[in-house]
Every structure is written in C-alpha cells, then in structure tokens.
C-alpha positions as CSV (number, residue, x, y, z in Angstrom):
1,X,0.0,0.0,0.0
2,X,1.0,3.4,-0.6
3,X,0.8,6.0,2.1
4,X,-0.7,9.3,1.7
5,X,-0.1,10.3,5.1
6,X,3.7,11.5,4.5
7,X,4.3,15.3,3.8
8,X,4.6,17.7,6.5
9,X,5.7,21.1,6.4
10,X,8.6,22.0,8.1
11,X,8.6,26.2,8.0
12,X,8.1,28.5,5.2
13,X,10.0,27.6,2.4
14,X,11.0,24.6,0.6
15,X,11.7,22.2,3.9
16,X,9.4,19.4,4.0
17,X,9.6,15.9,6.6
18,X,8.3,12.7,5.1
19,X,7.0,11.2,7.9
20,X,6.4,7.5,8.7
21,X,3.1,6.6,7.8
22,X,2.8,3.8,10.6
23,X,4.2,2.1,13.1
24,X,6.6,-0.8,12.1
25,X,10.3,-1.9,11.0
26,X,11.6,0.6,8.2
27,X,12.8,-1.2,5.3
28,X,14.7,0.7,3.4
29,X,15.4,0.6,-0.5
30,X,18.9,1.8,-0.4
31,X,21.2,2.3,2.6
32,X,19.7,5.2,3.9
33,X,22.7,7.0,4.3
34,X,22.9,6.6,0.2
35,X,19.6,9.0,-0.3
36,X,21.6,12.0,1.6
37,X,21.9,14.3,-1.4
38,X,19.9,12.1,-3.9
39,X,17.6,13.4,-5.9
40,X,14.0,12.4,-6.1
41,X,10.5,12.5,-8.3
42,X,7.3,12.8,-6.9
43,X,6.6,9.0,-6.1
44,X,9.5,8.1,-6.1
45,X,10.3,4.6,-3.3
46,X,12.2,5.6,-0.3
47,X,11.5,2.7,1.9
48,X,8.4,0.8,3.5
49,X,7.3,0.4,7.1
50,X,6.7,-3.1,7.8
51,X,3.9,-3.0,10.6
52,X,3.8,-6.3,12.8
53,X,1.2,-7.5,11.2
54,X,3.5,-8.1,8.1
55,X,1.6,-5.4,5.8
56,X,3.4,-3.2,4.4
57,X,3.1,0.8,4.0
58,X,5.2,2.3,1.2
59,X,6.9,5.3,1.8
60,X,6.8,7.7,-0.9
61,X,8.8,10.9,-2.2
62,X,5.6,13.3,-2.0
63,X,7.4,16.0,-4.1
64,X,10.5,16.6,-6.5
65,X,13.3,17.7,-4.8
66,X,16.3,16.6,-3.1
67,X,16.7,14.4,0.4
68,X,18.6,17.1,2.8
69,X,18.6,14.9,5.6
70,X,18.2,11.0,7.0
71,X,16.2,10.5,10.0
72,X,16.2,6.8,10.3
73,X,18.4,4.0,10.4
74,X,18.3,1.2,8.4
75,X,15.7,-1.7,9.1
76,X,15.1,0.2,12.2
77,X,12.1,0.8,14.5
78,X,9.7,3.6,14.1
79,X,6.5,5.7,15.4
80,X,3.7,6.7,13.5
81,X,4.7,9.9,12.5
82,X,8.3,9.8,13.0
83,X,10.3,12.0,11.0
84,X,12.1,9.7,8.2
85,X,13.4,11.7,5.8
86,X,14.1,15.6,5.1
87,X,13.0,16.9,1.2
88,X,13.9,20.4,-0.1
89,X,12.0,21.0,-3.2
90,X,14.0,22.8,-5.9
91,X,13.0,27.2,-5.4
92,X,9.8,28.0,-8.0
C-alpha cells in the first residue's frame, strides 16, 4: 500500500519531513545513508514500514526535490509519524 499520510511542512519555504506513515520496521530501498543528497521524483520509493502485522506501507517521495537529511536507520524501528526523511523541493 501506498501511504498518503507523508508530507509535513517544516517552516516556510521549501523544507518538508516525510513522515512515517505507521508504526513498524523501516525497510529501506537503499542504505539510507545513500539517499543524503539524492535526488528524487514525486513518487519516487524511499523505503516501507513493515507494521507487525506483516503489511506493508510504502513510503513515498511526496514532491521533487532533493533528500537534505536521514532520519532513520536502516531496518530500524519507528513511530507513526516519525520523522524519516528531510526533502527540499528545488525554489519556484
């Protein structure tokens, strides 16, 4: 499934948080370290939260732009809400 539940302003500007959609394992598609500074499409995979029922929730680029930051380890734990990932979209 793929989550909807992902893109939260950070301030004004181009700073947004992709947030974990659910509670679960992260599974990531790359090492996460590997996204810093990689640029993404709208849609685009980042990962997955595997919750314990064994469902999955994809986690999903919400915009264009460029991953700033990594909030989450590989394969790691998270929180509903949890900040995974930090996206700048590109100035308009």
């Amino acid at each position: 499934r793929r989550s909807t539940e992902v893109l939260h302003p950070l301030a004004p500007g181009n700073a947004h948080l992709v947030l974990a959609p659910c509670a679960g394992k992260f599974l990531a598609c790359r090492i996460p370290a590997m996204l810093r500074g990689a640029k993404v499409q709208e849609g685009d995979l980042l990962g997955a939260v595997q919750m314990t029922s064994g469902e999955e929730e994809q986690v999903v680029a919400p915009l264009e732009g460029v991953v700033e930051q990594v909030f989450v380890e590989g394969d790691g734990m998270v929180e509903k809400g949890q900040p995974l990932f930090q996206v700048v979209h590109p100035k308009q």
